[in-house]
C-alpha positions in Angstrom: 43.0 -11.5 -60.5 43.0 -13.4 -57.1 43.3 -10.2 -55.5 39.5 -9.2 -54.5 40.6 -5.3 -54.5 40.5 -6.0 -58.9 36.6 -6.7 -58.3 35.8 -4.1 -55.6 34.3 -1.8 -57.8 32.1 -4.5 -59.7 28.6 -6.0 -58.3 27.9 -9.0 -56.1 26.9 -10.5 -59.6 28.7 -9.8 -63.1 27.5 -10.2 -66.6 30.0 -12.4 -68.7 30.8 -8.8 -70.5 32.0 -7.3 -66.7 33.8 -10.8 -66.3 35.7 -10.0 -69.6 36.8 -6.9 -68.2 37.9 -8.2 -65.0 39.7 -11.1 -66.4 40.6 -9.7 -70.3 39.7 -13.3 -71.8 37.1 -12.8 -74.6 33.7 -13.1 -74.6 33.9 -16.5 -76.5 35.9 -18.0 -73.6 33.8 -16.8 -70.9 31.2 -18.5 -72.6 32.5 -21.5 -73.0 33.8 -21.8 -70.1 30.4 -21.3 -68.6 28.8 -24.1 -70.9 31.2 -26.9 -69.8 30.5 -25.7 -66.4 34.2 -24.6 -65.4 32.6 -21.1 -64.2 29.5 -21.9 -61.9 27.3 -19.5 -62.8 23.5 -18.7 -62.6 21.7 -19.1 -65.5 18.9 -16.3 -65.9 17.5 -16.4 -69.9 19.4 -15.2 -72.3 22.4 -14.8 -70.6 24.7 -15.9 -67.9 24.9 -14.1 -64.4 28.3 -15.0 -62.7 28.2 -14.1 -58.7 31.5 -12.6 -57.9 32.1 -15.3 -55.2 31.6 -18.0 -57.6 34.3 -16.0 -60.4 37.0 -15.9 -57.1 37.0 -19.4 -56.9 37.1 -19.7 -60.5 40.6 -17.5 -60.6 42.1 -19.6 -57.8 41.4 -22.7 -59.5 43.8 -25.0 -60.4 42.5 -25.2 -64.0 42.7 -21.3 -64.4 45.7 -21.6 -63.1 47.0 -23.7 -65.6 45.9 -22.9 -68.8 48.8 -22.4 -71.4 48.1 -19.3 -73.2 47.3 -16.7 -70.6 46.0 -13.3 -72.2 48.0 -10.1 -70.8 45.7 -9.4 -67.7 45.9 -12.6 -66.5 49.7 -12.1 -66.5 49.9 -8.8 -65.0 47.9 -10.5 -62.2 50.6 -13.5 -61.8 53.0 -10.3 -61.7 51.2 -8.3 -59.1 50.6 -11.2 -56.9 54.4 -12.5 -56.6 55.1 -8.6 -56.0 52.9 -8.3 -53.2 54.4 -11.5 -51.6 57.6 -9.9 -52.0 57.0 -6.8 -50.4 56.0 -9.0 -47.5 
């Protein structure tokens, strides 16, 4: 997911549905993420707009990072990234 080619085809600014997509973390978790303020995003009633800078840094973060039960895309992501570093 740290890999900004996974969000070249998405806007400057994603919806928390596009940020479910990109990430494959449910709707529920994006959401509450946002609330406790672990994913900066820009609050425009009823719903939350999440600029695409904002969700990188989110996806590098140490607490992303570390949570304990990744969903599959957030795998593949750890897989593609030590691939990449391998073909280096």
């Amino acid at each position: 997911m740290a890999n900004s080619r996974r969000f070249m085809h998405y806007p400057d600014v994603l919806t928390v549905a596009q940020v479910c997509e990109v990430t494959g973390y449910q709707r529920h978790t994006i959401l509450k993420w946002c609330c406790k303020g672990l994913l900066k995003t820009i609050l425009q009633t009823p719903k939350y707009m999440i600029p695409k800078v904002w969700l990188l840094e989110f996806v590098t973060s140490d607490f992303f990072n570390e949570i304990s039960r990744k969903c599959g895309k957030h795998y593949a992501a750890i897989k593609e990234i030590g691939d990449s570093r391998k073909a280096r």
